[in-house]
N, C-alpha and C positions, 0 to 999 in steps of 0.2 A: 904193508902198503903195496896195490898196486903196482907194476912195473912202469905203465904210462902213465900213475900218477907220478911215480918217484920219477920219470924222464921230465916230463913236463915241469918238477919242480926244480930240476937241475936245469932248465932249458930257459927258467922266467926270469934270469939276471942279464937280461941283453938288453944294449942303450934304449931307448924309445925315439922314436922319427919325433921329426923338429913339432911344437905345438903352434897350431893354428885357431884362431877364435872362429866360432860360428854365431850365426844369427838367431833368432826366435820366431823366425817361419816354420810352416808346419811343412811334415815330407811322409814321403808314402809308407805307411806300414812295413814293417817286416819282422821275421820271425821271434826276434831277438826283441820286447819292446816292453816300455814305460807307459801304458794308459791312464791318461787322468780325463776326469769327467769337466766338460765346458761350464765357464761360467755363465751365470742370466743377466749379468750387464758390466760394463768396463769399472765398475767402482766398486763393488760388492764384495765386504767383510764376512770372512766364513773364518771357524775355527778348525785351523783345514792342519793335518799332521804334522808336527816338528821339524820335519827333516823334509817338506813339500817346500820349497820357494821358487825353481822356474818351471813349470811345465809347458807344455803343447796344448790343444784341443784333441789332436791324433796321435797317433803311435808315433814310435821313433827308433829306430836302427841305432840299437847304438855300437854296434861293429863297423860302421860305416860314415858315423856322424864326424868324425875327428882323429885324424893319426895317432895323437896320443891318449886316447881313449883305447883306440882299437890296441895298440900297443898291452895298454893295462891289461885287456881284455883278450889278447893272442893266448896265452898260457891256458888261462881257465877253458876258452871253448875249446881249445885240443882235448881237454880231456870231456869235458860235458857235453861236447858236438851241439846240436840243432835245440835241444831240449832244456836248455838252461833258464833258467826262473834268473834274469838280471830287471824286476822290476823294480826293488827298493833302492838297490845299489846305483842303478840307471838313472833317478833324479839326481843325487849327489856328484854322478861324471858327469850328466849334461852342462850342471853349473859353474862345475869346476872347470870344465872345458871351456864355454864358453865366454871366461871371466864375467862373470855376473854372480861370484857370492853374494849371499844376503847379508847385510851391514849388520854388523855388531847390535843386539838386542839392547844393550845397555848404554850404548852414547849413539846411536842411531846414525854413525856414520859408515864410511864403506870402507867396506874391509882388503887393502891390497895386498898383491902378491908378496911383498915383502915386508909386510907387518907380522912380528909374531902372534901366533892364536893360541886357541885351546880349545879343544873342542872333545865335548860332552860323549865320553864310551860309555856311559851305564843305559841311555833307551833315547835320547830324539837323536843324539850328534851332530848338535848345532856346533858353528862354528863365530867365537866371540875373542875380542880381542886380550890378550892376557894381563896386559893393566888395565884394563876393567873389570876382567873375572876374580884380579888378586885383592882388587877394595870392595868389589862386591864379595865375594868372601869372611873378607876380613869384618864388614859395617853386619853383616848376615849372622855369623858365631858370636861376635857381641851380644846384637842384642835378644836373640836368642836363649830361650834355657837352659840347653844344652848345649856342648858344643860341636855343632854340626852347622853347617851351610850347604842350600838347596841352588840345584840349575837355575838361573832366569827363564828356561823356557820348561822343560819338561816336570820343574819340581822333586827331580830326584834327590835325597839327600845324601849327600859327601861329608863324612869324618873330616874336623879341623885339620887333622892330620894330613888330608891327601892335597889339601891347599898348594895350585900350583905355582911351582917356583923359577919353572924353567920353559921354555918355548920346544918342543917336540916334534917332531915330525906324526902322521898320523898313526903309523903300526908303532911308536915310542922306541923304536929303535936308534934314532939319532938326533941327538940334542941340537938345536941352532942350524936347521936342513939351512943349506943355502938355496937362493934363488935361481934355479936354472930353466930359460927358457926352452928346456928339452924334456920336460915332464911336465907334472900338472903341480900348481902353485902349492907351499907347504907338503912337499911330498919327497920322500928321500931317494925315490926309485927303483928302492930293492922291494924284492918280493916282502908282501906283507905280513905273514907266518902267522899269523894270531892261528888260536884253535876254533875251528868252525861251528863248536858244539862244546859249551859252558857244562853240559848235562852230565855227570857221568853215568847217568843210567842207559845212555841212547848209544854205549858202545862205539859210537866217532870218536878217533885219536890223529886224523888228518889237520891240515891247517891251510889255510887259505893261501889259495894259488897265484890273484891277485899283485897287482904291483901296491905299492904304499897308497891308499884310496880313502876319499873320504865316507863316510857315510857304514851302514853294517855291510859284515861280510856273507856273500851269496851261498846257497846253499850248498853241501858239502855233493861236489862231483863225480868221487868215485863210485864204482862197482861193487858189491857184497855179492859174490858169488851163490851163495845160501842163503838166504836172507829167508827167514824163518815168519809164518804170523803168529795171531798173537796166540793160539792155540798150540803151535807149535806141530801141526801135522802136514802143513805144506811149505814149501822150498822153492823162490826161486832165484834168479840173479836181479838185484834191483838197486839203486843209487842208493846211497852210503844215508844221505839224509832222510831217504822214505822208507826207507830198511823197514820200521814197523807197521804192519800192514795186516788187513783180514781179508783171510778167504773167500768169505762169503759161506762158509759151510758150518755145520754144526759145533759148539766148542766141544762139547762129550767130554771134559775134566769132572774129576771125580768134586764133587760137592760136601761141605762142612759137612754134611748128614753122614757122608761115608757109606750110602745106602744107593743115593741115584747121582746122575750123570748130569752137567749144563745140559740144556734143550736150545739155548739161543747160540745163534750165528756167531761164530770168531769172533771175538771182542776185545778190547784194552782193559785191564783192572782187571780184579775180582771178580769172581761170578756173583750172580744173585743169588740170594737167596731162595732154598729150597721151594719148591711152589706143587708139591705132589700134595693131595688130601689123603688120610685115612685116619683109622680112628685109633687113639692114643689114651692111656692111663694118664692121670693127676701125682703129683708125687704120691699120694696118699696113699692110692692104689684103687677108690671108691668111686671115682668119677670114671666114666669113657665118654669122650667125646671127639670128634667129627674133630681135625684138624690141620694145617699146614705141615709136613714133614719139617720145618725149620724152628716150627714154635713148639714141637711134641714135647715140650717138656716145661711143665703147668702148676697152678696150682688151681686146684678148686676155691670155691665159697665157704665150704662147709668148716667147722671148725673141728682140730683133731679128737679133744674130748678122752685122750687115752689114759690109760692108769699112769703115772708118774709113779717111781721107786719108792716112793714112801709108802704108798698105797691107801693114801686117803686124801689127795686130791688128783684132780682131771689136768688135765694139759691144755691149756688155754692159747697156744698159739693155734696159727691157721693149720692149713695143709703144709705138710712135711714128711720127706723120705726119714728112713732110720727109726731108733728109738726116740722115744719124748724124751730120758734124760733124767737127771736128779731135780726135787722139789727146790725150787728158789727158797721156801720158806727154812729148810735144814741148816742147822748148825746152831753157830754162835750169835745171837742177836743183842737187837739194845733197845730200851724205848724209844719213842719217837722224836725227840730232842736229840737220841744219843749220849745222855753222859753216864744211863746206868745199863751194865750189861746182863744179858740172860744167859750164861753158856747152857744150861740143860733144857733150855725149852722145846718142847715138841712144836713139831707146825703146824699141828693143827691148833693150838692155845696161843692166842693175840695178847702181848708182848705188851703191859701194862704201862701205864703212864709214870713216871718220878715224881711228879707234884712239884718241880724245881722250873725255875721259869726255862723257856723256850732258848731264848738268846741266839738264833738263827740269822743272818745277814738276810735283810728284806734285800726287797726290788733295786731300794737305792744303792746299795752298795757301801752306807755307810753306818746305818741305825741295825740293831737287833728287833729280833719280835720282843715286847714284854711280855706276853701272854704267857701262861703258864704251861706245862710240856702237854702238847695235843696233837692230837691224832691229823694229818690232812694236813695242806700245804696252808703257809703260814699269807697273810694278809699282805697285798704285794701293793698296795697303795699305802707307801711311810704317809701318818698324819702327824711329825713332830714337826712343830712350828719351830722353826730356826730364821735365824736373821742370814739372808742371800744378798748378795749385789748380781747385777745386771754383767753380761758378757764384758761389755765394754768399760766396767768396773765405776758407773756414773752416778748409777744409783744402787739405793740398800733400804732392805724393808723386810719386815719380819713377813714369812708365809711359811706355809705348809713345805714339809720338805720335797713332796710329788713335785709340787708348781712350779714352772719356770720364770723368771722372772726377766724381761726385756724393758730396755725403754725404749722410746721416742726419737732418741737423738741419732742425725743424720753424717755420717760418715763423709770429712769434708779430703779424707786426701783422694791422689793423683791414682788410678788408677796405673798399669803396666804401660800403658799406651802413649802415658804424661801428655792428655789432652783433655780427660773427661773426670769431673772425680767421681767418688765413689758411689755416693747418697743412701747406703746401704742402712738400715735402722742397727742399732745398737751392735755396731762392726768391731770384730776382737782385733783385725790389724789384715787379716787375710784376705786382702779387698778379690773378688773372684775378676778373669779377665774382661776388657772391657766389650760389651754388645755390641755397639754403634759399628756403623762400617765408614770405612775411611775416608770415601770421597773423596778423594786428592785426586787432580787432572794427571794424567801420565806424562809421562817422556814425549810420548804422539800427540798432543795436544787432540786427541779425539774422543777419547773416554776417559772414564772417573774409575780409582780404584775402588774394584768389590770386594775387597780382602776385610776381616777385623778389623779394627782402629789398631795401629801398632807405632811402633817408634823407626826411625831410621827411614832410607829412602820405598819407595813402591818399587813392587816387581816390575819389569818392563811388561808392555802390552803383548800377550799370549794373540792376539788376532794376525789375522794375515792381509793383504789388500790387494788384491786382485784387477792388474792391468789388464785390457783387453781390445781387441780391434774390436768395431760395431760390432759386428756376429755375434762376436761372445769368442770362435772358433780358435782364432789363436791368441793367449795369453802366457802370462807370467805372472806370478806373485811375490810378494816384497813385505818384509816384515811393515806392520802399521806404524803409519808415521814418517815414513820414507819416500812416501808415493808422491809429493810437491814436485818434485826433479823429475819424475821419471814421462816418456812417452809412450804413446799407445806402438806394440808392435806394427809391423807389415803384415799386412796379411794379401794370402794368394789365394782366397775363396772369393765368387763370385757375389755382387752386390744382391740384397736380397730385398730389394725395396722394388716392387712391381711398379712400370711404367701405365700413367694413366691414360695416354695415347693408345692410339690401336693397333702401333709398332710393337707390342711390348713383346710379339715372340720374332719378331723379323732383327728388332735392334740388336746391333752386336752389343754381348754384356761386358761388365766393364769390374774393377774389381771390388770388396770390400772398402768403404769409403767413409771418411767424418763429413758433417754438410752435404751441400745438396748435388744431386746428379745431373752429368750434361747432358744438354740438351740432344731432341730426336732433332738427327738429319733427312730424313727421308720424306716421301711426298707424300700429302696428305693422304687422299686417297679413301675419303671417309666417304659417304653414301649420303647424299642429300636428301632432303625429303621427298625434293621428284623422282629421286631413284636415281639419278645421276652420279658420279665420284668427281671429290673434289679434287683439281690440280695443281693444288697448290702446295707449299711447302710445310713440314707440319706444324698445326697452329693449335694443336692441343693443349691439354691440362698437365700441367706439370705437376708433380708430386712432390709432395714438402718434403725440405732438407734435412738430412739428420741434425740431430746436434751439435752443436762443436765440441771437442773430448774436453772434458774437466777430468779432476780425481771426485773433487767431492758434487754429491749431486746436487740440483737448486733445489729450495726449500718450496715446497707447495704454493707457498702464496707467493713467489718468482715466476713461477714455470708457467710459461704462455701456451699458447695448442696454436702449432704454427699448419695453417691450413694449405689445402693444395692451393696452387697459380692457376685460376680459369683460364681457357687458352681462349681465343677470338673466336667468332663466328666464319662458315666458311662463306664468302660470295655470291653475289646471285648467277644462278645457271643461267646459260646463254645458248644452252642446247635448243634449237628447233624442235618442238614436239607438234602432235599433231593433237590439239584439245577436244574432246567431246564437249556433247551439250550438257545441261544439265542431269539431265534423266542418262549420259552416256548410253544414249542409242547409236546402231552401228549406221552406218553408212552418215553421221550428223557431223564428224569434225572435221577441223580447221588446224593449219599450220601456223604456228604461234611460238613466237621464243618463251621457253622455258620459264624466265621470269619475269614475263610480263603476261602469260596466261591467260587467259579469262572465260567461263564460261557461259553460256547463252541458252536460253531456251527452244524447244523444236515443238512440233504440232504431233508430236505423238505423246503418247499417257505415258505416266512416269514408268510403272512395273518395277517398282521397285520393293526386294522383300522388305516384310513391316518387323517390327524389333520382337514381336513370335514367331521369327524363323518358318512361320506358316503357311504366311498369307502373301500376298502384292498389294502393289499400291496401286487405285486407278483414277487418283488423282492428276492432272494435267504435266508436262515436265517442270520440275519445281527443282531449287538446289536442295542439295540433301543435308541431312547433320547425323553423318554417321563419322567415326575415324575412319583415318587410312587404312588402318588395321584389318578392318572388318569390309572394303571395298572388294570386290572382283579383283584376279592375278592380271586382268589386259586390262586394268586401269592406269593411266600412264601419270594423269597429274591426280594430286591428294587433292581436297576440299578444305575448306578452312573456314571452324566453328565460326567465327567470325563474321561470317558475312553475313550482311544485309537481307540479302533476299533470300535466307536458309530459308524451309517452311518444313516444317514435320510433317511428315508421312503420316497416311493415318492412322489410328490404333484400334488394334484390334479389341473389344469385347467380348471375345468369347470366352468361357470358361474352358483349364486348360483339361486333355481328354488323352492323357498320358497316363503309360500303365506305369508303377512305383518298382523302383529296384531298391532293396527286396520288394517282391509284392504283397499288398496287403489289402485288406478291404475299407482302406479309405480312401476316400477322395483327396486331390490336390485342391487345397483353400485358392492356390491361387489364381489368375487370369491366364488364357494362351500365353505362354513365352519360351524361349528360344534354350535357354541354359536346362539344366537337369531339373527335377523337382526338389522342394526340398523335403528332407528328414520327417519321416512321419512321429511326430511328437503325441499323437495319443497316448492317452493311459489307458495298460491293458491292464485289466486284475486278474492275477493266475493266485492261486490258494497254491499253499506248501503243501508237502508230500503227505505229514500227518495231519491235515484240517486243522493247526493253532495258529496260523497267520492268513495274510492275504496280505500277497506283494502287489506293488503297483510298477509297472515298467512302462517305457516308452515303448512304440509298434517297432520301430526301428533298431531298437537297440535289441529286441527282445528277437525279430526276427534274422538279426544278424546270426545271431548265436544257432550252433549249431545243436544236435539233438541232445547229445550230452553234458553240453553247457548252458543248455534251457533244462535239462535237469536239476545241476550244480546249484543254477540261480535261482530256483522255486524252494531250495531246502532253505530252511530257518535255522538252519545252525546251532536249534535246540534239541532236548530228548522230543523222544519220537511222541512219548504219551498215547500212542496207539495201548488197547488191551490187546494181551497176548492171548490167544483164541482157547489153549491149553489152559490157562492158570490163570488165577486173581490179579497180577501183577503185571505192572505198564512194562512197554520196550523199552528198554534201556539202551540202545541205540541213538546216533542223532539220526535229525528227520532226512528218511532216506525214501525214496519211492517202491512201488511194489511192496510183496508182503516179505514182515519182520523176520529178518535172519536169526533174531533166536527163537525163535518158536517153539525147539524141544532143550535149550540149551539156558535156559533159566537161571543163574545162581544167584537168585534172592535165598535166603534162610528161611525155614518153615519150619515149627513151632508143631510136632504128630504127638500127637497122644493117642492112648488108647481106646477103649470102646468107653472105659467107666469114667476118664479123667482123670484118670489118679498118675501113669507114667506119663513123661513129657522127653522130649530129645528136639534138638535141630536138625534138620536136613535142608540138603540141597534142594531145592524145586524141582532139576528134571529128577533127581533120585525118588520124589514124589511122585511123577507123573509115573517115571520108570512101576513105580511100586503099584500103580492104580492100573495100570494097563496090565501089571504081569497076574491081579488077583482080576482079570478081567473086565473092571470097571472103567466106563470113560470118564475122565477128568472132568471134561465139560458141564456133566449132570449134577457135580457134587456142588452144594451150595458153598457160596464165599465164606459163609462163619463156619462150617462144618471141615473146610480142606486141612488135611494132614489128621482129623482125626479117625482111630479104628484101625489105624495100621499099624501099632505097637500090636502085640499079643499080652495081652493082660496078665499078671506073677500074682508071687504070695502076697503082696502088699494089696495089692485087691481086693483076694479074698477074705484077708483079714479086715479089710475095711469093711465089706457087708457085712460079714459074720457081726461087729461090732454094734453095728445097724440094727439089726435084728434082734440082737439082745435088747439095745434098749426100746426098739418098740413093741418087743413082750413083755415088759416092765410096764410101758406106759398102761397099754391095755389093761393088764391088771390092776394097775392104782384104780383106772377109770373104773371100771365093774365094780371091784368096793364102794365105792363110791356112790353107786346106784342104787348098790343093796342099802344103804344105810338111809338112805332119801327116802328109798320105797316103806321100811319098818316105818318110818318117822308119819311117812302118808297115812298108813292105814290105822295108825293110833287117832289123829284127828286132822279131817281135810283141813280146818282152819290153819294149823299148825303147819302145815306142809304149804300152805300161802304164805305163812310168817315165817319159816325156816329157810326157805330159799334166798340164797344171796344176791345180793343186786350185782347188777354189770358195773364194774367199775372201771374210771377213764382209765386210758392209756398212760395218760400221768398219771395217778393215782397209783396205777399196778407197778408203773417204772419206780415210783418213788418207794415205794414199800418193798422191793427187791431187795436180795444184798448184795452191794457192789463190791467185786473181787478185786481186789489189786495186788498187780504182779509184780515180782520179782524186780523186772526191771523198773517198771516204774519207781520202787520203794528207791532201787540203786538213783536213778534220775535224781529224787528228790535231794535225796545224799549228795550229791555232785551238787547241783544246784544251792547248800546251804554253804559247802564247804567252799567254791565259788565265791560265793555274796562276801564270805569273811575273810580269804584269801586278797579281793579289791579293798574291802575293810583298811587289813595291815598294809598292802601299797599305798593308799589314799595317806594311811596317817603315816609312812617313812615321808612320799611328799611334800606332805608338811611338814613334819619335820625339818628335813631337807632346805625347803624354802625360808622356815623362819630362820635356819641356818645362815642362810645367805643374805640372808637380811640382816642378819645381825653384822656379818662383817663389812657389809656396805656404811653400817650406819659408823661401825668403828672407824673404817678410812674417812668419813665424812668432818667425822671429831678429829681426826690427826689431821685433815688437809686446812681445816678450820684455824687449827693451832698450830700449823707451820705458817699460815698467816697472820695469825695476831703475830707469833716471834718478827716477821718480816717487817709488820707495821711497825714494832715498836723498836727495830733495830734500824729502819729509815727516821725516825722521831729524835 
């Protein structure tokens, strides 16, 4: 150990400063800190960690938050300085400090400083009062099948056995701590000593520096001078807890192969496995194949086939190192049954049958075969008819021995649950547990349990309930069910509901708030329509009030939509202005209060622009009906649609004579006007790159696009279908502009033969083209049924193929020339005869019919197949039947026995 840690342990037995409570406002960061994430409204159930019940929206100091905090926490940071991970540890001080434990999960009351507890060491460290963990316990091992009893909150399970019996302080160092208000509630004082590290593989033997605390203990704060990674090639000095650590550099340990080295960066565990390729023998020693250095040791496909010792038969297993072995068949044997033996049999002679019945245990396990001693496994479907009853022992009926026999009858007890029974069909007694889920309201009167259907009370409510100011930003949370009592914190964040007046960055802000916000003090100050400011006090729109805090939220059809407070209109202005006339010609106006205005007509022409931004008006002065908006900046009073005497300006007719941005070669549809034009919405038709579509675009859309993206959009996104200028065969491409990037790079398969037909191979297409360019030829010229052939070189099979040729048509010719000669003798005996001798032309049927037809080999095999076939369905067809009339017959038997357990019935009611 350390020197500073061994001072600082010797140094953590001194009193702690008096305990003071803190509040559930949030405070500025600092290094040492607890982050939890804000909730999204003051009532919202999350299944938020075990050991979560108050938090903040911000960080929290917790060396600074509470004397007796800092106290616990003096010892630990002398040795962990600035760098200490107090973020799990840190919720269980804040709460404990600020007395706000979470109430008892199981009677959902609150849990005081001087009530014994118990609280949960195996994983959440809830903190529950101990006559309720000792009956929840005790109702848990009951009814349970084992006996074990699990946390109310984390579900861990605890041995009967460790059922607590006594009240502890938190390290279990001191039985029945007393209450002192000079440490933190249930806490003994002394340093905590637990071991900081359960592991022993993780080499920590320190123990927590800690005063007696609730909640786990923080990570272990010494020093390891060496601290090695997980390669074990580099060293540095590093905290006791992060001790295991990677480099970052290569592992280089030698690998299961024994051959190569890790390739991957310092790592934790085992290396992987070997990942080098090369080529490796099969055990057998026949095969070579391409493989993993980790797998090199294989078997082939092939079968060994080696001589066995006997020397008259082959070795029938797979691939395998070493010798085959001695013959299975040698030695001492017995017929197939087994009761007669052969000691001198050779194995190569099959080991005669006894003639003695079989008597082997069938399938069932309780009949013999009767079959007499034979060869080949014995009939594994028993057909002795035995009398069975039914699992549940209800019914009995003679059947086959294979058949199971169930009845009907529905299983009326109580399942494990003792709430649902069983209903299971023909139940031996082993009712399985029950499905159904429990539905019972909880302790929290807010949810139903999801658990099994089970016996005994429900686990308390696993959820948490989450307090909060509006914002969200500072809260606390409280087991569910607790939440009735409690109020929403303070909070010191700023009100986040914007003012709808137009104070809303002048108002001083005010803080996070329930209900509605006060009112603006300041003066109006808003802009009248004449342009003037109002001065009066502010009479705007107030903003709807928040809610009032509840826990639980109103239910849809409650919840109103509370709208903002229209604020007043402001007064009429009493400003002096000086009014124009009508047409606001200069040198025309009059001094006039503000709100009583009016204006008047003058003997000049209006001039005023027309609503095409183009033209003037040369109409007389008339009022106008334009908005304020769109007047002249020296216009002092606004116009009002309203009036009487508005008259519209004139309008222009002319067609509008604006070039189009983009531009394009159409025209605007529509009249002179003042705004942009609109979107040119023609359809352009551009054709795709390879001529198989024609797209239709809008002018606008199409001219948007730049030159690259009016490419993109013309393709079809199909193959190109272009021919390729070299070879028979389309681009394989999709449709892409300009010409075909494969054009010497082809790999369709091509089909080359030689000059006479007879050799055939595949090639590649360019290896084709290759091949026509390099004997000189262009590709282009050769016809489409001709390409790839004459590029073989013609072999023996060729020549033997003419030679053959040849033979027979110097055969034919010599039949024919006989032929002649014996026409011509016949002639010159008598011309009549040589009229009458000649044979007639006969049809083409005739000649086919008088041929002889050869049939081959396989055909004869064909026919064979085909009879043996028809007779093979034959014997199916009639087991079939068989079969069926089978089963008919035993239907008609149940029919007679159900017939005559009714008549017995009738005449036993008689």
């Amino acid at each position: 150990m350390p020197s500073s840690y061994a001072a600082a342990a010797a140094s953590s037995s001194r009193k702690p400063a008096p305990f003071t409570t803190a509040t559930a406002t949030t405070r500025k960061p600092a290094p040492l800190t607890a982050p939890a994430p804000p909730p999204p409204n003051p009532s919202h159930v999350s299944d938020s960690d075990p050991s979560s019940y108050s938090s903040s929206g911000e960080e929290t100091d917790l060396s600074a938050c509470d004397p007796a905090t800092a106290s616990v926490l003096s010892t630990y940071l002398s040795v962990a300085g600035n760098g200490a991970d107090l973020s799990k540890v840190g919720i269980f001080l804040n709460s404990a400090a600020r007395r706000r434990s979470p109430p008892c999960l199981i009677c959902l009351d609150p849990i005081r400083p001087s009530d014994p507890v118990w609280s949960c060491s195996a994983s959440c460290f809830a903190l529950l009062h101990l006559p309720c963990i000792q009956s929840w316990a005790h109702q848990s091992a009951s009814a349970a099948p084992s006996p074990t009893w699990g946390c109310p909150k984390c579900r861990v399970a605890y041995p009967k056995s460790q059922t607590p019996t006594s009240y502890h302080c938190f390290c279990s160092k001191t039985e029945d701590p007393p209450a002192d208000p000079w440490i933190l509630p249930h806490s003994c004082g002394d340093v905590c000593g637990r071991r900081l590290n359960s592991n022993p593989d993780s080499g920590c033997e320190h123990t927590c520096l800690l005063l007696c605390h609730p909640g786990p203990c923080p990570p272990c704060p010494a020093v390891v001078p060496n601290a090695r990674c997980f390669c074990g090639a580099h060293r540095e000095p590093r905290r006791c807890a992060h001790q295991r650590y990677s480099c970052k550099g290569k592992c280089n340990k030698r690998l299961s192969c024994e051959l190569h080295r890790c390739p991957v960066d310092c790592h934790d565990g085992p290396c992987p496995p070997c990942a080098v390729r090369g080529n490796h023998k099969c055990e057998c020693g026949e095969t070579m194949v391409e493989r993993l250095c980790s797998e090199r040791v294989f078997q082939c496909k092939r079968e060994c086939s080696g001589m066995l010792e006997c020397g008259k038969h082959r070795c029938e297993r797979g691939c395998h190192g070493g010798k085959c072995g001695e013959c299975p068949l040698r030695g001492q044997r017995t017929c197939p049954c087994g009761k007669k033996d052969y000691p001198r049999l050779e194995c190569d002679v099959e080991a005669a049958t006894c003639g003695s019945t079989c008597e082997k245990v069938l399938g069932c396990g309780r009949h013999k075969c009767p079959e007499r001693c034979h060869r080949g496994p014995c009939d594994v479907t028993c057909r002795l008819v035995i009398k069975k009853s039914c699992r549940c022992g209800v019914l009995k009926k003679e059947l086959p021995c294979h058949q199971d026999l169930t009845c009907e009858r529905k299983c009326q007890r109580l399942r494990a649950c003792g709430r649902h029974a069983c209903k299971r069909r023909c139940c031996v007694g082993d009712c399985p547990p029950c499905a159904e889920t429990c539905d019972r309201r909880l302790r929290c009167g807010n949810h139903k349990c999801l658990s099994p259907c089970h016996r005994g009370a429900c686990s308390p409510c696993p959820l948490m309930k989450t307090i909060s100011c509006f914002c969200g930003k500072t809260y606390f949370e409280v087991p569910c069910g607790t939440e009735k009592n409690q109020k929403p914190p303070k909070c010191s964040k700023r009100c986040n509901i914007d003012r709808l007046c137009r104070h809303k960055l002048d108002c001083r802000p005010h803080k996070c708030h329930y209900g509605a916000c006060p009112p603006c003090k300041l003066i109006c100050g808003e802009e009248l329509s004449c342009g003037h400011k109002c001065k009066e006090r502010c009479h705007g729109s107030i903003p709807p009030p928040n809610p009032e805090f509840t826990v639980k939220p109103m239910k849809k059809k409650m919840e109103k939509h509370i709208e903002c407070t229209p604020g007043t209109p402001c007064p009429p202005c009493q400003e002096v202005v000086l009014v124009p006339c009508f047409g606001e010609h200069l040198g025309q106006e009059r001094a006039i209060p503000c709100s009583k205005s009016r204006q008047f007509p003058c003997q000049n022409l209006c001039g005023n622009l027309l609503h095409c931004g183009n033209h003037y008006c040369t109409k007389d002065c008339h009022v106008l009906e334009i908005p304020s908006d769109q007047r002249k900046a020296d216009t002092i009073l606004s116009l009002s649609r309203n009036n009487t005497l508005a008259e519209p300006c004139e309008r222009c007719n002319l067609r509008c004579q604006r070039a189009r941005d983009p531009p394009c070669s159409h025209p605007c549809p529509l009249r002179c006007h003042l705004s942009d034009c609109l979107p040119c919405k023609v359809l352009v038709k551009k054709s795709c790159h390879c001529g198989a579509m024609t797209h239709a675009f809008e002018c606008v859309y199409y001219n948007n696009l730049n030159a690259k993206q009016q490419l993109k959009a013309r393709s079809c996104s199909g193959p190109c279908h272009r021919k390729l200028p070299n070879c028979p065969h389309l681009c394989s491409e999709i449709c892409h502009p300009g010409q075909c990037p494969s054009v010497d790079q082809c790999m369709k398969k091509v089909n080359v033969r030689c000059a006479c037909n007879t050799l055939k191979k595949e090639w590649v297409c360019q290896d084709v083209l290759k091949e026509y360019r390099r004997s000189g030829r262009d590709p282009k010229e050769v016809p489409k049924g001709q390409f790839g052939v004459g590029l073989l070189a013609c072999g023996g099979d060729c020549v033997k193929k003419v030679n053959v040729s040849a033979a027979e048509l110097h055969l034919r010719k010599v039949h024919e020339t006989k032929n002649e000669c014996s026409y011509s003798a016949i002639a010159m005996q008598s011309p009549a005869a040589e009229v009458a001798n000649v044979p007639k032309r006969r049809k083409k049927r005739d000649r086919g019919a008088q041929e002889p037809v050869q049939v081959s080999m396989w055909q004869q095999i064909k026919w064979y197949l085909v009879v043996i076939i028809a007779l093979a369905g034959l014997v199916v067809l009639g087991l079939v039947i068989w079969k069926g009339v089978y089963q008919i017959s035993d239907w008609m038997n149940e029919m007679e026995e159900q017939k005559a357990r009714e008549r017995l019935l009738r005449a036993g009611r008689l």
